[in-house]
Every structure is written in structure tokens, then in C-alpha cells.
N, C-alpha and C positions, 0 to 999 in steps of 0.2 A: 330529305336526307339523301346524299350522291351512294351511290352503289358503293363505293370505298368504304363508306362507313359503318355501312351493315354488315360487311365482313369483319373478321376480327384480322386486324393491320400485322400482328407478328406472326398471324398464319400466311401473310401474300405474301409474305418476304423470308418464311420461313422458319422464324426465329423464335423466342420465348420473351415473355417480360421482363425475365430475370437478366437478359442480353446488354452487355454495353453501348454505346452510343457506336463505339467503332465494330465490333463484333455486327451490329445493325447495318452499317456503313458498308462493312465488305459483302454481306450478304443483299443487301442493295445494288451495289455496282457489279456483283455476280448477275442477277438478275436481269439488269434493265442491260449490261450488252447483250445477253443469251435474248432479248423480246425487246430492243430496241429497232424501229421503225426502220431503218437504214440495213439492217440487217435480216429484213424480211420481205426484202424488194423484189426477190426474185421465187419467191413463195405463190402459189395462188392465190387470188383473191380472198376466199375465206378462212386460209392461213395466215395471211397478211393483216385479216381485219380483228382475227383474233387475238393475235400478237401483238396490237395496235390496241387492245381493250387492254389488256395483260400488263404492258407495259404503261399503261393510263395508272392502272390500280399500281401497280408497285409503287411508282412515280406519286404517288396521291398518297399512300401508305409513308414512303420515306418523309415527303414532308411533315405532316404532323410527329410520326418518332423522333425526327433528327432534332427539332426544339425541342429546349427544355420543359417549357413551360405547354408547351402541347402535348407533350407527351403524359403529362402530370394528369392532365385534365380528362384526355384519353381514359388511362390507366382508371382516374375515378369513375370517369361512366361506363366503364369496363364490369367495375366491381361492381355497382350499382344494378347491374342487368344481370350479374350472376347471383347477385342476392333476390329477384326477382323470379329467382324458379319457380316452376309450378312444384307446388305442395299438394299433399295429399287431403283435401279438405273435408271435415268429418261433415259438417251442415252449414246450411246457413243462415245468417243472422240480418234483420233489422233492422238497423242502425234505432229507430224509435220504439226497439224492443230491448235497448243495454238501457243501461243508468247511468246519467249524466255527473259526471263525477265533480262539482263544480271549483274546489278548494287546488283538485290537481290538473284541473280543464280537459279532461277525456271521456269516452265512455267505456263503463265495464260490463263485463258480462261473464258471470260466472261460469265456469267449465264442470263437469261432472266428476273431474278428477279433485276437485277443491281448489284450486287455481283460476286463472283469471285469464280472461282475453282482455285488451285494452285497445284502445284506438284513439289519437290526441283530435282535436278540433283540427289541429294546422293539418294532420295528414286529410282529412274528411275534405278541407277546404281546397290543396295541392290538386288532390284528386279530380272532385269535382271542374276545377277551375281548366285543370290537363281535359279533361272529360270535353267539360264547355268547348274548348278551341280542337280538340279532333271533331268533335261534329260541325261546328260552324264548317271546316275545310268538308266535310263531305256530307253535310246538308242533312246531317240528323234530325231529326223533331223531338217535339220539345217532350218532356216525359220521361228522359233519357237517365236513365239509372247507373250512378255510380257503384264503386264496392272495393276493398282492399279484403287481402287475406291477411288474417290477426293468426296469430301462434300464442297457445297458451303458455303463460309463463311458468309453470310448472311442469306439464307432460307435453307429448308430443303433438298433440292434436290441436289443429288448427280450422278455425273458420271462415267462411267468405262473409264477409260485412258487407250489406247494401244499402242502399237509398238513395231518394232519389236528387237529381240534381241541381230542383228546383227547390228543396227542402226549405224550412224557416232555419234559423239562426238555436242555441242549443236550448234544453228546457233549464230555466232555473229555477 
């Protein structure tokens, strides 16, 4: 992933998501003349090279906002990271300590408030599989345990679900 992307693209340019493509536009072209390369020629060296990174990000921000359909895409794995907060996790669980729920393909696991934690097969398998391909890139060993945090559907309280990544296929 480039440095650009790990920022969030309407704070390098200023802006809000709620912003129109032009409102985006002007706040772009404000930017990249104020930190454009040409215009930091007579700057110091590491004036120069961080106005050259600056103007990198803005420039790498505007493209993805300026399309539609990038922006779209954006916007989704925006929200998808923000639904990914850390939560306050009461314990944790398992995964070969829920019950295999087979009729609605999940496993559940009762909460103490009388509620239920749930976790489907495809999230276990997402995970796992996201799991699998970060360690292959940084040479994990094998053993390597997944987990998602489940929210009970009742109260607030939520757990960490684990297991591991080598696991079998579900109980039936």
C-alpha cells in the first residue's frame, strides 16, 4: 500500500467527504501551486524535498477523488476501517468452543446478558485466508492464529473469536 493511502485523502487536501468534486477541485489546485516542485526551487534542500513528498500526496489524493468510480471505492474502504475500531472486548472465545449453527452456517455463542455472539463460516474463512497471505509476505510460521471481534447482538459486550488457521472445515 503507497504512503497516500494510509492517510485519509480529504485530510491531504483538506476537505470532507461530504465535498463536491469542484469544492475537491479548488482545494486541490490551492494546494499543489502552494507545494508544487517549481515553486520550491529556491527553497533548501529539505524544504524542497518535503514540498516534493507533499505535493506527491496531494497529487495521488486528487487522482483517486477526482473519479467517480474511485472515489466510490475509496469512500467504501474508508467506512470499512472505521467499522473496524477497536472495541472494548469483554473475553475471549474459541472458535471450537461456539456451536456450529448448521441450518444458518455460523457459530454461536451465548453471551451472559441472554444474547448471542455469531460469527458466519465466510467471515472465519475471509479472515483466515487475509491471515494466510500477510504471513506468507512476512514469513509467519505455520500455527498462526486467526480471530475477529463478534458484538453481541443484544448488549454491548463483545468478544475476540480465535482459531487457528490451519483449523478443519466446520463440525456437523
Amino acid at each position: 500500500m503507497c504512503e497516500a493511502e494510509k492517510k485519509d485523502l480529504y485530510v491531504v487536501l483538506g476537505a470532507t467527504s461530504s465535498d463536491s468534486v469542484q469544492q475537491l477541485r479548488r482545494r486541490y489546485q490551492q494546494l499543489a501551486l502552494q507545494y508544487h516542485p517549481d515553486r520550491l526551487r529556491g527553497e533548501c534542500s529539505l524544504e524542497a524535498e518535503s514540498g516534493v513528498k507533499k505535493f506527491l500526496e496531494i497529487d495521488a489524493a486528487w487522482k483517486i477523488l477526482s473519479d467517480q468510480e474511485s472515489r466510490r471505492q475509496y469512500d467504501l474502504q474508508r467506512r470499512a476501517q472505521e467499522l473496524k475500531q477497536d472495541w472494548p472486548v469483554d473475553s475471549m472465545v474459541n472458535l471450537e468452543d461456539m456451536i456450529w449453527d448448521q441450518d444458518d452456517c455460523v457459530y454461536t455463542y451465548c453471551c451472559r446478558c441472554g444474547g448471542g455472539f455469531s460469527v458466519s463460516e465466510e467471515e472465519v474463512e475471509e479472515e483466515t485466508q487475509r491471515r494466510q497471505q500477510d504471513g506468507e509476505e512476512d514469513g509467519a510460521v505455520e500455527g498462526q492464529h486467526g480471530g475477529v471481534v463478534v458484538c453481541c447482538d443484544t448488549c454491548s459486550l463483545s468478544v475476540y473469536v480465535t482459531w487457528s488457521t490451519h483449523r478443519k472445515t466446520p463440525r456437523l
